[in-house]
py3Dmol code that shows the C-alpha trace and the ligand (Angstrom):
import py3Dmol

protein = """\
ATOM      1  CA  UNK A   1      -9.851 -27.789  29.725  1.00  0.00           C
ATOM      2  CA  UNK A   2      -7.636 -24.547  30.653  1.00  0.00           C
ATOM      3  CA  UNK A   3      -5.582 -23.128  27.634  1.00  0.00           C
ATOM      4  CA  UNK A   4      -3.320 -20.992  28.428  1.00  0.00           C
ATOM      5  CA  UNK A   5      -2.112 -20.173  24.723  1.00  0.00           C
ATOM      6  CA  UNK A   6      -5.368 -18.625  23.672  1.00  0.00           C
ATOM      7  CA  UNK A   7      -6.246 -17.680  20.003  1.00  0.00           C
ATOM      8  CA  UNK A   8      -6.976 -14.212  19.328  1.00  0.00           C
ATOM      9  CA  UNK A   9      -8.506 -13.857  15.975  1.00  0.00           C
ATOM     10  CA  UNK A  10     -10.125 -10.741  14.052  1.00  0.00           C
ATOM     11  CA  UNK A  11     -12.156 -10.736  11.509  1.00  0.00           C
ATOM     12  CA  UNK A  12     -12.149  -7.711   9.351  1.00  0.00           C
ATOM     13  CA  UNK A  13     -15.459  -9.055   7.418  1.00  0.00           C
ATOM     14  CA  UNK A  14     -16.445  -6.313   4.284  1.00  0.00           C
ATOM     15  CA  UNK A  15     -13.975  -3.750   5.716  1.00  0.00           C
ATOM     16  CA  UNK A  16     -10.574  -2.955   4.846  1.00  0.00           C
ATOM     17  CA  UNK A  17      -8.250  -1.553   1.458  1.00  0.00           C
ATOM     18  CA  UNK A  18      -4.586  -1.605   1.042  1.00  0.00           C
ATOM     19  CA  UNK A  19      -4.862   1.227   2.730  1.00  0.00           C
ATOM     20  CA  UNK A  20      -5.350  -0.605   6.602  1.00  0.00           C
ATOM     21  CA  UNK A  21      -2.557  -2.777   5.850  1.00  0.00           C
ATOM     22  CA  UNK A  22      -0.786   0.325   8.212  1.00  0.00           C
ATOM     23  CA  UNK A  23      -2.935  -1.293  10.736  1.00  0.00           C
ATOM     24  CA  UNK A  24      -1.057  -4.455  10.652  1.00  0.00           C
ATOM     25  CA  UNK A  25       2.477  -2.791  10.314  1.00  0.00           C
ATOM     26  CA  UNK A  26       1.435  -1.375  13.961  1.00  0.00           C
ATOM     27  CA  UNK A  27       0.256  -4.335  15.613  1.00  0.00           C
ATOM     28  CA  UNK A  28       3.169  -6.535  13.891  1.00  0.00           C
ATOM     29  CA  UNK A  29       5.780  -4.050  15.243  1.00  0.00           C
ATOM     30  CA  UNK A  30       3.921  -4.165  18.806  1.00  0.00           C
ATOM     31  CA  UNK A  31       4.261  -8.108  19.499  1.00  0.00           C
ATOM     32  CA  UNK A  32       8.029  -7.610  17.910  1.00  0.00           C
ATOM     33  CA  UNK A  33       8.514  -5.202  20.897  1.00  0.00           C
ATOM     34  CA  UNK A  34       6.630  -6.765  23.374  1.00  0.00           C
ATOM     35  CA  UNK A  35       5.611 -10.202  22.438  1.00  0.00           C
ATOM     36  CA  UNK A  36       2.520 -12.512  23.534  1.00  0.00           C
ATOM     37  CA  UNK A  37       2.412 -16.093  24.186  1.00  0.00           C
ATOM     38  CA  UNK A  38      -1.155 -16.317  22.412  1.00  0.00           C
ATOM     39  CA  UNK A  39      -1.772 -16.573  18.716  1.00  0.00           C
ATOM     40  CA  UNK A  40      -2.587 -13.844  16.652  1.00  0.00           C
ATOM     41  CA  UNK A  41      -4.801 -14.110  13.867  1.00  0.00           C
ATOM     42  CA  UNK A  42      -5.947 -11.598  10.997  1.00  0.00           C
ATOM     43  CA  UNK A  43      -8.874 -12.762   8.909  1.00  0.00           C
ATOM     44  CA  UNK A  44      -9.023  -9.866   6.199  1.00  0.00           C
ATOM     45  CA  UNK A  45     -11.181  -9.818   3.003  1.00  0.00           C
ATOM     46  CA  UNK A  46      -9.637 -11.874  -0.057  1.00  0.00           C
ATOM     47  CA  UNK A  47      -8.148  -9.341  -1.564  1.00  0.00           C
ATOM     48  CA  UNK A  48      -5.631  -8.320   1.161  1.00  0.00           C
ATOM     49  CA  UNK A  49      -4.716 -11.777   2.108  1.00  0.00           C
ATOM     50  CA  UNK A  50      -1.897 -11.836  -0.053  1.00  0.00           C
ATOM     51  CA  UNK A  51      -0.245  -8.271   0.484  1.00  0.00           C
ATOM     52  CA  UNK A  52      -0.928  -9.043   4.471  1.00  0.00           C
ATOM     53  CA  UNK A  53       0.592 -11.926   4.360  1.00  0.00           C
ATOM     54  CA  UNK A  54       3.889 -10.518   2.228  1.00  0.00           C
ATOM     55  CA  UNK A  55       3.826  -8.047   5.460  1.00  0.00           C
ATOM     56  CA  UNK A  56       3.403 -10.315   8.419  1.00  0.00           C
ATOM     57  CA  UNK A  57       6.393 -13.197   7.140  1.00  0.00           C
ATOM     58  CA  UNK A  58       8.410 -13.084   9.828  1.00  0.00           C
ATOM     59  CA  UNK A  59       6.066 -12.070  12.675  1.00  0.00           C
ATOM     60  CA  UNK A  60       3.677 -12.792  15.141  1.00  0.00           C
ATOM     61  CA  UNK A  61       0.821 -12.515  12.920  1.00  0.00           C
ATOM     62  CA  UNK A  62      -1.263 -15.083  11.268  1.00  0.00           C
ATOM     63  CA  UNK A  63      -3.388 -14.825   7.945  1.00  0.00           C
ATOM     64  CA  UNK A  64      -6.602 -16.636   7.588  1.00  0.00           C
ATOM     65  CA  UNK A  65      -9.718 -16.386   5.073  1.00  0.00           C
ATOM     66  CA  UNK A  66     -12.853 -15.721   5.847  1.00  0.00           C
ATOM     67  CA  UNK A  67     -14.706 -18.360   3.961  1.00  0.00           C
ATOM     68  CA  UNK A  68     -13.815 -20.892   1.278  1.00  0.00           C
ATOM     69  CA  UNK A  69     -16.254 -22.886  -0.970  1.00  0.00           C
ATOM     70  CA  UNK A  70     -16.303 -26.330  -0.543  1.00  0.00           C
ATOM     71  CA  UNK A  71     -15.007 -27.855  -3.747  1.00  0.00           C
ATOM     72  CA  UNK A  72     -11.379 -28.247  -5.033  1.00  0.00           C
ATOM     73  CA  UNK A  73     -12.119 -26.015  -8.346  1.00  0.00           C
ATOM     74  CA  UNK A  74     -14.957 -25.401 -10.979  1.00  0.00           C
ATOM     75  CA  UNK A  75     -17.219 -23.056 -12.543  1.00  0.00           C
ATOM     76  CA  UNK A  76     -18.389 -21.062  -9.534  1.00  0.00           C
ATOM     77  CA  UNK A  77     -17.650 -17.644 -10.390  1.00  0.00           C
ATOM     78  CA  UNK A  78     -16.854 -14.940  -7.572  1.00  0.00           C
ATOM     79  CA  UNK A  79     -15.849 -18.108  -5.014  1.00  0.00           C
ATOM     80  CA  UNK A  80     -12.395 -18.811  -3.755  1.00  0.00           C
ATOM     81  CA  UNK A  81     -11.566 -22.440  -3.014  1.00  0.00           C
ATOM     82  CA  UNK A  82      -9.206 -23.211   0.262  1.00  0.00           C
ATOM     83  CA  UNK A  83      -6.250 -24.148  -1.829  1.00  0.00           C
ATOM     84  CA  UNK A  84      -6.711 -20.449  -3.288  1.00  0.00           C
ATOM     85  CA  UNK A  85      -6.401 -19.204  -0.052  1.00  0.00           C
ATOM     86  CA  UNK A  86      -3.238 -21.061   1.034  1.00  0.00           C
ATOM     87  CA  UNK A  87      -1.664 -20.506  -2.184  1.00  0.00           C
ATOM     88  CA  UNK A  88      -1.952 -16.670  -1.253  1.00  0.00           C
ATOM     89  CA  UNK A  89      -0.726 -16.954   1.926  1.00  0.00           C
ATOM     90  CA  UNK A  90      -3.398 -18.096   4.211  1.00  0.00           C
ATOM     91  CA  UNK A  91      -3.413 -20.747   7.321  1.00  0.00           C
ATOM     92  CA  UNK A  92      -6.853 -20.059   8.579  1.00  0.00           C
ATOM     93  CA  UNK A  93     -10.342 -20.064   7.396  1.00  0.00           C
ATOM     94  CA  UNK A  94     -13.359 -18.999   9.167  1.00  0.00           C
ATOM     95  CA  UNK A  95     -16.118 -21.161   7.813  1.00  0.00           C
ATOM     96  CA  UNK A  96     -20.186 -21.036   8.501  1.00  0.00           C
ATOM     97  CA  UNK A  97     -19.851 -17.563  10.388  1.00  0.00           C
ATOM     98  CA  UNK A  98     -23.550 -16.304  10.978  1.00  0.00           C
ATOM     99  CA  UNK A  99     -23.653 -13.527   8.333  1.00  0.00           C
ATOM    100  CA  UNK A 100     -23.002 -16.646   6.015  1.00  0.00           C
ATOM    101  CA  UNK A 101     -25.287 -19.050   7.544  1.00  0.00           C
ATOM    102  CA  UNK A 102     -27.887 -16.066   7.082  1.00  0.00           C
ATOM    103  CA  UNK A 103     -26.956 -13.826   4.103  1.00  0.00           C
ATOM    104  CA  UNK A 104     -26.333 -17.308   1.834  1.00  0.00           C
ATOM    105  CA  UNK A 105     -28.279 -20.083   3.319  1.00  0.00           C
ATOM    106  CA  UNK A 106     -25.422 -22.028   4.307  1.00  0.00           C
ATOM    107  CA  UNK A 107     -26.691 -25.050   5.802  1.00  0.00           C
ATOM    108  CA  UNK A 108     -24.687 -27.189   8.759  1.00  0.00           C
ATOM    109  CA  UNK A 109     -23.583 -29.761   6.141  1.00  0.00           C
ATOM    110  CA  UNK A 110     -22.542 -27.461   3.609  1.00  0.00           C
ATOM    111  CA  UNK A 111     -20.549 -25.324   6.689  1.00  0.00           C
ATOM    112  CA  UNK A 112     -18.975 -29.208   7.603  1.00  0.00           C
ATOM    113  CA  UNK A 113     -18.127 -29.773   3.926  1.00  0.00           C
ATOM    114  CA  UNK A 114     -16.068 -26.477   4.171  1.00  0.00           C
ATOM    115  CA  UNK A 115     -14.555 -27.484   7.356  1.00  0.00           C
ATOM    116  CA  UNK A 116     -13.600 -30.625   5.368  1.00  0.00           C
ATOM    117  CA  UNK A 117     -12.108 -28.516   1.865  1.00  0.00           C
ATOM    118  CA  UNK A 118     -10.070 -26.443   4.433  1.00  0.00           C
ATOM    119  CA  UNK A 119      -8.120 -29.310   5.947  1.00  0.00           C
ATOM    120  CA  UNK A 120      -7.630 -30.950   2.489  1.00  0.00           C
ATOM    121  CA  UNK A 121      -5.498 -28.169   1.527  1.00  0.00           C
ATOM    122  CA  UNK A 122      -3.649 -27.544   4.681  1.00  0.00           C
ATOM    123  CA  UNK A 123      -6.110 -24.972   6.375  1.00  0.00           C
ATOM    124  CA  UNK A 124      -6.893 -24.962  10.419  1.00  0.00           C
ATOM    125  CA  UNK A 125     -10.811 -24.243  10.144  1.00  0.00           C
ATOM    126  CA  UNK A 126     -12.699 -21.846  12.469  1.00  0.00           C
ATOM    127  CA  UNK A 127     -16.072 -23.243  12.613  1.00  0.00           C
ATOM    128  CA  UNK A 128     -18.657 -21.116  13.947  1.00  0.00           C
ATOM    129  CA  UNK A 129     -21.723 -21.898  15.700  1.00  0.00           C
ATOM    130  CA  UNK A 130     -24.658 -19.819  17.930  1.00  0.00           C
ATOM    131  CA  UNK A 131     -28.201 -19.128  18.090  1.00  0.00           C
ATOM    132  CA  UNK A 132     -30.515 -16.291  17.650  1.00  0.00           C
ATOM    133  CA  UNK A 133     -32.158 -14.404  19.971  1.00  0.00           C
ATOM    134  CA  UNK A 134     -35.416 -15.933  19.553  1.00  0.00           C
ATOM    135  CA  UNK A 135     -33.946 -18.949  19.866  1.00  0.00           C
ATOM    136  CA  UNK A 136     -32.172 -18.188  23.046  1.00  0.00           C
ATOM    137  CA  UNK A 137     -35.451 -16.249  24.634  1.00  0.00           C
ATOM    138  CA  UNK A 138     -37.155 -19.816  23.815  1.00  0.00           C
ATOM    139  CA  UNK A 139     -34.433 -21.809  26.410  1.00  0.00           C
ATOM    140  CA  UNK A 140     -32.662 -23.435  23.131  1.00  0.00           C
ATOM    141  CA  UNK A 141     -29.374 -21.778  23.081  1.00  0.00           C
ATOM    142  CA  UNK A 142     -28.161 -24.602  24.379  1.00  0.00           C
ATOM    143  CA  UNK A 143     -29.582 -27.822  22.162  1.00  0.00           C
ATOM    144  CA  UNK A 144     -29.343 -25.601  19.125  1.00  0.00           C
ATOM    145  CA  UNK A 145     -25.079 -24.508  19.529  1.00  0.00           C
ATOM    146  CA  UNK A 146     -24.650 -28.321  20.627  1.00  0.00           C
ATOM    147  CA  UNK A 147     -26.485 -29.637  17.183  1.00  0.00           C
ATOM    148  CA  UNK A 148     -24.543 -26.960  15.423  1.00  0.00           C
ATOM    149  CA  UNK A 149     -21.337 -28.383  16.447  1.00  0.00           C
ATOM    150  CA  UNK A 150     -22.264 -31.913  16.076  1.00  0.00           C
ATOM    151  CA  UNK A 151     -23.425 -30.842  12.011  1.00  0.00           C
ATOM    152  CA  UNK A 152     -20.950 -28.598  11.004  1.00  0.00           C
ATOM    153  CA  UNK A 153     -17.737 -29.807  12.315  1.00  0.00           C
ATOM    154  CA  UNK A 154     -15.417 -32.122  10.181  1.00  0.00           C
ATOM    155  CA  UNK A 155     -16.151 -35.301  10.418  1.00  0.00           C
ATOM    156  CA  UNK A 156     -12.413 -36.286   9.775  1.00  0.00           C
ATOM    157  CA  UNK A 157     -10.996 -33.731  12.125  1.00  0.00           C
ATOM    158  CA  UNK A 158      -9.271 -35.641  14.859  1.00  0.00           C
ATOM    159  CA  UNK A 159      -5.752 -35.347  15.171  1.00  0.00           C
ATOM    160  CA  UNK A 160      -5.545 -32.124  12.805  1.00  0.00           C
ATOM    161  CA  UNK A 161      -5.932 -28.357  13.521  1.00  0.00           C
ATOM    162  CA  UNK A 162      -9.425 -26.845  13.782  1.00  0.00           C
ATOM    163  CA  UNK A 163     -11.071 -24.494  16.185  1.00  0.00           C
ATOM    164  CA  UNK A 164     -15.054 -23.515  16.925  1.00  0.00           C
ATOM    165  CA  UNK A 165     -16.108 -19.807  17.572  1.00  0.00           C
ATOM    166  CA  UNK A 166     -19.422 -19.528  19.770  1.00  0.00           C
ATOM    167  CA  UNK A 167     -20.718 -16.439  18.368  1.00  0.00           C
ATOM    168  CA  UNK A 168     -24.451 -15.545  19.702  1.00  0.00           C
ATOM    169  CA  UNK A 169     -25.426 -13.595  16.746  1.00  0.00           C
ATOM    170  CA  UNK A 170     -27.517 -11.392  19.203  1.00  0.00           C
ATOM    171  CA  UNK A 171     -24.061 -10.138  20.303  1.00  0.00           C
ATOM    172  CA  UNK A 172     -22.403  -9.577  16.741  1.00  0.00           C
ATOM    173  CA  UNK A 173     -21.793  -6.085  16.095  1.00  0.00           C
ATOM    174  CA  UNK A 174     -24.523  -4.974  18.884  1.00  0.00           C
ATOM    175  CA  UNK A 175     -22.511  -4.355  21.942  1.00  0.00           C
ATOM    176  CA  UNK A 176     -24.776  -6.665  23.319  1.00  0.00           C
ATOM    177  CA  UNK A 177     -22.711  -9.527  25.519  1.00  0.00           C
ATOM    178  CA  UNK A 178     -23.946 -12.349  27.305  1.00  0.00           C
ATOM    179  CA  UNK A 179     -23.167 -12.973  30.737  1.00  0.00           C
ATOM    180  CA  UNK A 180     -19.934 -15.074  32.023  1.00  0.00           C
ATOM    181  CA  UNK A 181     -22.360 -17.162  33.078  1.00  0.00           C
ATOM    182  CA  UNK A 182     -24.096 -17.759  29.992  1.00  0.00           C
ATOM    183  CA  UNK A 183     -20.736 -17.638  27.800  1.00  0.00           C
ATOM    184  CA  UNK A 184     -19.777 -20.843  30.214  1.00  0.00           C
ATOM    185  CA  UNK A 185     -23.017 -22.819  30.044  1.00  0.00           C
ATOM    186  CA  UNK A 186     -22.214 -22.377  26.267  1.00  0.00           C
ATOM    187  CA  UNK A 187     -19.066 -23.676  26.316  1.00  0.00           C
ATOM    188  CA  UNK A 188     -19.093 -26.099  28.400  1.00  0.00           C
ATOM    189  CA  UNK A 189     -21.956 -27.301  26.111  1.00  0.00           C
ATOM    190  CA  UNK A 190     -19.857 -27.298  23.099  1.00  0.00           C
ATOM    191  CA  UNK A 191     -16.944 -29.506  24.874  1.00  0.00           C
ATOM    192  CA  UNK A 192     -19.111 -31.836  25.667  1.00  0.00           C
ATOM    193  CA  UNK A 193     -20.254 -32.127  21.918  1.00  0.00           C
ATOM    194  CA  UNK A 194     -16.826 -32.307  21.094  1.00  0.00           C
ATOM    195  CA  UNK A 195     -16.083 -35.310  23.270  1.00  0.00           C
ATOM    196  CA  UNK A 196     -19.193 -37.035  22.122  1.00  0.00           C
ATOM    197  CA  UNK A 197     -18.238 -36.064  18.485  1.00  0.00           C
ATOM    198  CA  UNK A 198     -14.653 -37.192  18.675  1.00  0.00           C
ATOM    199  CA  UNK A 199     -13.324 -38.717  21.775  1.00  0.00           C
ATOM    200  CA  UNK A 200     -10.586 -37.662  23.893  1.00  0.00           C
ATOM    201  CA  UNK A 201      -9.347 -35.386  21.196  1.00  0.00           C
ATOM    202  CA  UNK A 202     -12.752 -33.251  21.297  1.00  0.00           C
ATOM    203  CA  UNK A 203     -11.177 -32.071  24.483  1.00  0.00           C
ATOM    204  CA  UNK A 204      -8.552 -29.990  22.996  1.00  0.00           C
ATOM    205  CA  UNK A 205     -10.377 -28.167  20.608  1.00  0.00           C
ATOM    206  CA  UNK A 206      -9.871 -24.642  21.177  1.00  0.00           C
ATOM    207  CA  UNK A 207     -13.406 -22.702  21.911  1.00  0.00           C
ATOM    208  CA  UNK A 208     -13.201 -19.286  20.928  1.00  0.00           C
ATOM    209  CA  UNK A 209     -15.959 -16.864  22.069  1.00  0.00           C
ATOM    210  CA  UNK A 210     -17.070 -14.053  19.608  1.00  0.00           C
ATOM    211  CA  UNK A 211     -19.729 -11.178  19.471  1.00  0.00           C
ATOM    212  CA  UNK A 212     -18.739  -7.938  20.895  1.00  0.00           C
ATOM    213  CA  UNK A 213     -15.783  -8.408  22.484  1.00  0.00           C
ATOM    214  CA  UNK A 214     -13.473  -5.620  23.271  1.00  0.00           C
ATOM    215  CA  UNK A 215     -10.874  -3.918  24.592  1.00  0.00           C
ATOM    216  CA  UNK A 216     -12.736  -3.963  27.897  1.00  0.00           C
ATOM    217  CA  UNK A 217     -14.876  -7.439  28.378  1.00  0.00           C
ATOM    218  CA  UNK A 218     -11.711  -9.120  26.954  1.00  0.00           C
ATOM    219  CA  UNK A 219      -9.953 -10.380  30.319  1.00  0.00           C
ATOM    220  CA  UNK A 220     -13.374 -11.261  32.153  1.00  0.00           C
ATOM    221  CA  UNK A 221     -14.391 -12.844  28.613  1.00  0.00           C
ATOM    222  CA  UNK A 222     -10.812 -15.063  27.891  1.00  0.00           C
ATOM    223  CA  UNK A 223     -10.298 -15.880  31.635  1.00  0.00           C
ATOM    224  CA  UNK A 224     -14.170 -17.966  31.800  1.00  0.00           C
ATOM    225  CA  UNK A 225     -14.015 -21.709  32.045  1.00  0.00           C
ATOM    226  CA  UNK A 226     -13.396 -23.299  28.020  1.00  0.00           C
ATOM    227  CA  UNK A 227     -13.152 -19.786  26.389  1.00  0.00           C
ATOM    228  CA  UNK A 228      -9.427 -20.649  24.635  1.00  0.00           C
ATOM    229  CA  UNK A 229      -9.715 -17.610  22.729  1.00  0.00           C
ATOM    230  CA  UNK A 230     -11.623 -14.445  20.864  1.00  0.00           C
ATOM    231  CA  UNK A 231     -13.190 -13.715  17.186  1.00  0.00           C
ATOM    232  CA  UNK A 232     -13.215 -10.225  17.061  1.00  0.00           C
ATOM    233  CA  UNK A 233     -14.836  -8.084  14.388  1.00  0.00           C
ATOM    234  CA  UNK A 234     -15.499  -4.752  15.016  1.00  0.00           C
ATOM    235  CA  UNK A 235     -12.398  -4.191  17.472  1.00  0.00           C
ATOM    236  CA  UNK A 236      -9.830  -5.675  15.348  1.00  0.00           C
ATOM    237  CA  UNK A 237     -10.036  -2.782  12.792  1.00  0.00           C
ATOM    238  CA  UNK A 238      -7.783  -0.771  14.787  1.00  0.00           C
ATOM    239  CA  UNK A 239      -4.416  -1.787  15.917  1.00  0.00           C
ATOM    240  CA  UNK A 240      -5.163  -0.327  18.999  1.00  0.00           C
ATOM    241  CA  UNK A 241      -7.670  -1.927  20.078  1.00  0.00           C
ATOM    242  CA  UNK A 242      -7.091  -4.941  18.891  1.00  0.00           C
ATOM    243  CA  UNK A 243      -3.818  -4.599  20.792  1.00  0.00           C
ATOM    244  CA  UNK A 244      -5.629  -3.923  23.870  1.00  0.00           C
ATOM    245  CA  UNK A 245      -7.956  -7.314  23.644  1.00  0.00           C
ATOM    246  CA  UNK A 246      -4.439  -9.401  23.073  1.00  0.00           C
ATOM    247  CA  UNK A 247      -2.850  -7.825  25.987  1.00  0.00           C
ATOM    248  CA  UNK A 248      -6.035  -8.527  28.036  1.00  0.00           C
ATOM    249  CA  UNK A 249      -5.926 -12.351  27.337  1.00  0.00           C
TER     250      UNK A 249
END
"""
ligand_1 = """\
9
PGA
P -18.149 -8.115 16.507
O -18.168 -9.313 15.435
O -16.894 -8.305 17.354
O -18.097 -6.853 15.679
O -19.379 -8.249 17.324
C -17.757 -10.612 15.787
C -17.851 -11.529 14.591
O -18.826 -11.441 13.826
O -16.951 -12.370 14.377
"""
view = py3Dmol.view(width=600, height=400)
view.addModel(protein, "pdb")
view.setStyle({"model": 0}, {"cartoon": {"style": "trace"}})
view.addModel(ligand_1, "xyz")
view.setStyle({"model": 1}, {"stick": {}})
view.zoomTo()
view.show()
């Protein structure tokens, strides 16, 4: 399916002190001069989501997490439930990105139970999926994104707000970037899970694509066949730039 309103989202991962909230000043006061039709979406750590928020009210700018355990409350010290985040000001939540999956063993059913705790409190989930290189240099990128998205998306997510990111995780943070070709096989992959996972409804999930993109890949990258939007990392640092991969879409 073509979207035309595409969802541009960055993730700011372990980077960023009140100091870069300048960052979003300049790309808030951008879209307020020249606006876009796509949705923009800043994903920075916990600790900024509130003061970013306070800043972006009023504009073009979204606020989401970038992870969220997957109970209500309890004795987990140094986690932040989903309610948390909404009560600071978030309406996003990247769940089971692959520095998670990795760095804490976060399994498909724990990254669906997330998915889950993020629409109970009013959260549109981000659900990432993508394989390794080994994986892909064995012919599985395919089977192993498609069981991915079968696993880890929520199970009750039909007729509520929730997106997938196919993020190779040979191509995050490496400059590495697969082909258009292999970016559609991908997708196209992942909408058919999403039709066999939920019916007619699958086909309007947005499919973002992340892993390297940038100011220059974006437009080849966001015009391929199911790509309805971007995670960005790296790029979205810098108003600038990130500027430059919105204006591309
Ligand atoms: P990158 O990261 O754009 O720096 O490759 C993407 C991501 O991990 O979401």
């Amino acid at each position: 399916m073509k979207q035309s309103v595409k969802m541009i989202a960055g993730n700011w991962k372990m980077h960023g002190l009140g100091a870069s909230l300048v960052e979003v000043d300049e790309l808030a006061a951008s879209l307020a001069a020249e606006p876009t039709e796509h949705r923009v979406i800043i994903c920075p750590p916990a600790t900024l989501i509130e003061r970013l928020s306070g800043k972006a009210a009023g504009s073009a700018v979204e606020i989401g997490g970038q992870d969220c355990h997957e109970q209500v409350s309890g004795a987990f010290t140094g986690s932040i439930s989903a309610g948390m985040l909404v009560d600071a000001g978030a309406g996003l939540v990247i769940v089971g990105h692959s520095e998670r999956r990795e760095g804490f063993g976060e399994t498909d059913a724990l990254v669906a139970a997330k998915a889950e705790a993020a629409l109970s409190a009013g959260l549109e989930p981000i659900v990432c999926v993508g394989e390794s290189l080994a994986q892909r240099e064995a012919g599985n990128a395919v089977s192993v994104v498609t069981a991915q998205v079968k696993a880890s998306t929520p199970e009750s997510g039909p007729g509520r707000r929730f997106a997938v990111a196919y993020e190779p995780i040979w191509a995050i943070g490496t400059g590495l970037t697969p082909t258009v070709e292999q970016i559609a096989e991908v997708h196209l992959a992942i909408r058919t899970a999403l039709v066999e996972r939920f019916g007619e409804f699958g086909g309007a999930v947005p499919i973002l694509y992340g892993g390297s993109v940038k100011p220059s890949n974006a437009a080849e990258i966001l015009s391929t066949p199911e790509v309805g939007g971007a995670l960005v990392g790296g790029a979205s640092l810098k108003a600038a730039d990130f500027l430059g991969i919105i204006r591309a879409a």
